[in-house]
Backbone bond lengths (Angstrom), bond angles and torsions (degrees), N, CA, C in turn:
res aa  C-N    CA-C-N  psi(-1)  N-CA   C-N-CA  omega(-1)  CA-C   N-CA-C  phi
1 X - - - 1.448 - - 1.534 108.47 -
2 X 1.332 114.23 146.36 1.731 102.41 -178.28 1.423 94.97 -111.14
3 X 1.782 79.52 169.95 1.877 87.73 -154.21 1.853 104.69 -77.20
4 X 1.346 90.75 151.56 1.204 99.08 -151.19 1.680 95.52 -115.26
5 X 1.289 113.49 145.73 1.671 121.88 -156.06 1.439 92.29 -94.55
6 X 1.294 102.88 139.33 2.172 124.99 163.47 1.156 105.73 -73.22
7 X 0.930 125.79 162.42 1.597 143.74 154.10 1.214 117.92 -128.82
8 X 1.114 125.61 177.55 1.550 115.66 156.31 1.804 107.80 -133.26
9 X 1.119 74.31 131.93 1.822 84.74 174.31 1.452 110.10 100.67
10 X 1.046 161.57 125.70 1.328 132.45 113.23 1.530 127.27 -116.60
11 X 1.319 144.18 -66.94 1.756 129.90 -169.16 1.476 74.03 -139.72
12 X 1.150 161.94 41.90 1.419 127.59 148.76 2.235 102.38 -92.30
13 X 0.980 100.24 143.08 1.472 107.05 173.19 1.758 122.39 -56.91
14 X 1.095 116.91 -34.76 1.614 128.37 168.00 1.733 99.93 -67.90
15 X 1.498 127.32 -53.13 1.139 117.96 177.39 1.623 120.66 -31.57
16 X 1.200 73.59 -42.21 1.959 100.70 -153.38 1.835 109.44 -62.68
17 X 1.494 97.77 -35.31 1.492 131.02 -168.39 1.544 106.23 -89.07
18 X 1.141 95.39 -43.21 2.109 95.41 -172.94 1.583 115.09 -56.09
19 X 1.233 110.15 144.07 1.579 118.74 -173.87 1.227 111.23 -78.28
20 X 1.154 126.97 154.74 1.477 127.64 -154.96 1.931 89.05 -115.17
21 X 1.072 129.28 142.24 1.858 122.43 19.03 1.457 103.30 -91.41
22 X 1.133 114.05 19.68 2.156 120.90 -155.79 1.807 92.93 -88.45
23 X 1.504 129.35 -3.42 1.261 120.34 -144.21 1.323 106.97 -73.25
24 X 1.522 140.55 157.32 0.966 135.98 173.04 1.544 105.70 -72.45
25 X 1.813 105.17 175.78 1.147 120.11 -159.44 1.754 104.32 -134.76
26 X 0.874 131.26 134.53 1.445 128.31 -162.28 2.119 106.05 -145.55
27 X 1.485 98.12 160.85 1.262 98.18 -160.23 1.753 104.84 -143.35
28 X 1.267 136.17 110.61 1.396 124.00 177.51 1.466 109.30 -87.80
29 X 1.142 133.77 148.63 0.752 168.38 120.18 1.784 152.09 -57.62
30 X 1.453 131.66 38.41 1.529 111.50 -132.83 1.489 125.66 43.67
31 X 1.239 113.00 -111.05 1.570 104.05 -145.67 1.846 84.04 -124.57
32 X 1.553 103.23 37.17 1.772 106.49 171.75 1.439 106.61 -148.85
33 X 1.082 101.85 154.31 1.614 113.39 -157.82 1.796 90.90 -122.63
34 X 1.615 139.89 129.14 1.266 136.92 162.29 1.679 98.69 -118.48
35 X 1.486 104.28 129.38 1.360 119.90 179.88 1.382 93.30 -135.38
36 X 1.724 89.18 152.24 1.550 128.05 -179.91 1.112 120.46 -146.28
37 X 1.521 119.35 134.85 1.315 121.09 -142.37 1.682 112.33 -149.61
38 X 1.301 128.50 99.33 1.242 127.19 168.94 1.498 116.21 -110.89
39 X 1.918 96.03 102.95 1.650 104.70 -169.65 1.666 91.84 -99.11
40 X 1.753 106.97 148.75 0.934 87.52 174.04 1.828 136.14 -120.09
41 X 1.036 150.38 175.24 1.508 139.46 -159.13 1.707 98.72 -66.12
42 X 1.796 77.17 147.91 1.551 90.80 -167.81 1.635 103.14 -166.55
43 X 1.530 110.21 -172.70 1.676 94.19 175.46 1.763 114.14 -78.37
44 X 1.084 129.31 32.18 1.521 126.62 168.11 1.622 102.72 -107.17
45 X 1.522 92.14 -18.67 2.299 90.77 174.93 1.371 102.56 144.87
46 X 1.645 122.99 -169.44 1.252 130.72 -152.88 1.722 92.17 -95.15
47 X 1.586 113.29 165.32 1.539 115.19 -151.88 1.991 92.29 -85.29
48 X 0.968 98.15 164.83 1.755 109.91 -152.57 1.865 90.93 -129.69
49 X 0.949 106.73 144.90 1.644 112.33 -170.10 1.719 79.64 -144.99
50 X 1.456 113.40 146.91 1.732 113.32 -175.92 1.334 98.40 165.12
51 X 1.448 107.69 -174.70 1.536 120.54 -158.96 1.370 100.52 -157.78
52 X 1.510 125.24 154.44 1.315 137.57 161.47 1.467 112.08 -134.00
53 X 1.588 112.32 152.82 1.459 109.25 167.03 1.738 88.70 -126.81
54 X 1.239 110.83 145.67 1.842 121.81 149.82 1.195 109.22 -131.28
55 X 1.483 108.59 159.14 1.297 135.65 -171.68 1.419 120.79 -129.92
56 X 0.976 122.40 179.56 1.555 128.24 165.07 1.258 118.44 -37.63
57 X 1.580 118.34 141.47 1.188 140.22 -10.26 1.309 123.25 -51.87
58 X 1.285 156.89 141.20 1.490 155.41 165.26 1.634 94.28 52.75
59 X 0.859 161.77 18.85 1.585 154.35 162.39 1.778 95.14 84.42
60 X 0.990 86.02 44.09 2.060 99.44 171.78 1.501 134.58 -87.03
61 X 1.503 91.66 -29.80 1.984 109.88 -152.64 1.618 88.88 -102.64
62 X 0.998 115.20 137.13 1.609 118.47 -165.85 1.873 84.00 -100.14
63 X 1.411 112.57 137.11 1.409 118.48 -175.05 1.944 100.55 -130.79
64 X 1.095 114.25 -12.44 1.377 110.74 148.23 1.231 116.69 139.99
65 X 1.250 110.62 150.90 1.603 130.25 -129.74 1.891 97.78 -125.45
66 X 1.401 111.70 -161.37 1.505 122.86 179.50 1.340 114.37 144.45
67 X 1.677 100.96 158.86 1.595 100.40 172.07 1.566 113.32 -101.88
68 X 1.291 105.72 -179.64 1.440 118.53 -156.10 1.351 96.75 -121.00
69 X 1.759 119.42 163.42 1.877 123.09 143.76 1.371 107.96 -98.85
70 X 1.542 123.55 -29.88 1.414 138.23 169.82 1.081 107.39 -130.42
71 X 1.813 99.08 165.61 1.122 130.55 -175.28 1.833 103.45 -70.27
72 X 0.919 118.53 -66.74 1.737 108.81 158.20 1.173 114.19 -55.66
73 X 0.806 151.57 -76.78 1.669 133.07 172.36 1.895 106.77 -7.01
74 X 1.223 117.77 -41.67 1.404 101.84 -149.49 1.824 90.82 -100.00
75 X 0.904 101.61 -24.15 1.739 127.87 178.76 2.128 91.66 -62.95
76 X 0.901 108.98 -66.74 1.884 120.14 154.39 1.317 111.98 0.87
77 X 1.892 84.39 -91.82 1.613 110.06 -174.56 1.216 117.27 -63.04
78 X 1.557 123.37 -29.02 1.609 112.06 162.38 1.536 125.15 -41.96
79 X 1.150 90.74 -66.50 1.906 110.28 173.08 1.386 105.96 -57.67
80 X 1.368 147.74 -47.17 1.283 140.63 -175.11 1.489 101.69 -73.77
81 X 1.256 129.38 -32.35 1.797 116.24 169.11 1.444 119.10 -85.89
82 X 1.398 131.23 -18.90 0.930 125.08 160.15 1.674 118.37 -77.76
83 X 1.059 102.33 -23.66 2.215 102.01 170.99 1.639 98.15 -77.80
84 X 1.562 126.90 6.71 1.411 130.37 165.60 0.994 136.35 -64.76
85 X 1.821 98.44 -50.40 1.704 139.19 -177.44 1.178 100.41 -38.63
């Protein structure tokens, strides 16, 4: 698979909301979306480092997720479950 470029931000509402420089990082794909996400501790709980992939329909259907130790690490596991599909 070739390497495939981050962004930060795009149409999810938490993107939109997260405090910067902590913001998540997201990746299209066709008709799949891979996000990575280091939120950090606060009064909702301790800071969460993780990853999502969605898929079809519109990059909606969550096809599978995980936690992280790093922020590349989770950036990783995006790309290693989507080279799954």
């Amino acid at each position: 698979m070739k390497k495939l470029r981050w962004r930060r931000g795009f149409f999810r509402l938490w993107l939109v909301l997260s405090p910067p420089p902590i913001a998540p990082r997201a990746v299209q794909v066709g008709d799949y979306e891979l996000v990575a996400f280091d939120l950090p501790a606060g009064r909702a709980g301790p800071r969460v480092l993780g990853w999502e992939v969605f898929g079809p329909p519109r990059r909606q259907r969550l096809l599978a997720r995980g936690d992280s130790k790093t922020f590349e690490d989770a950036k990783a596991a995006a790309e290693t479950a989507f080279a799954k599909l």
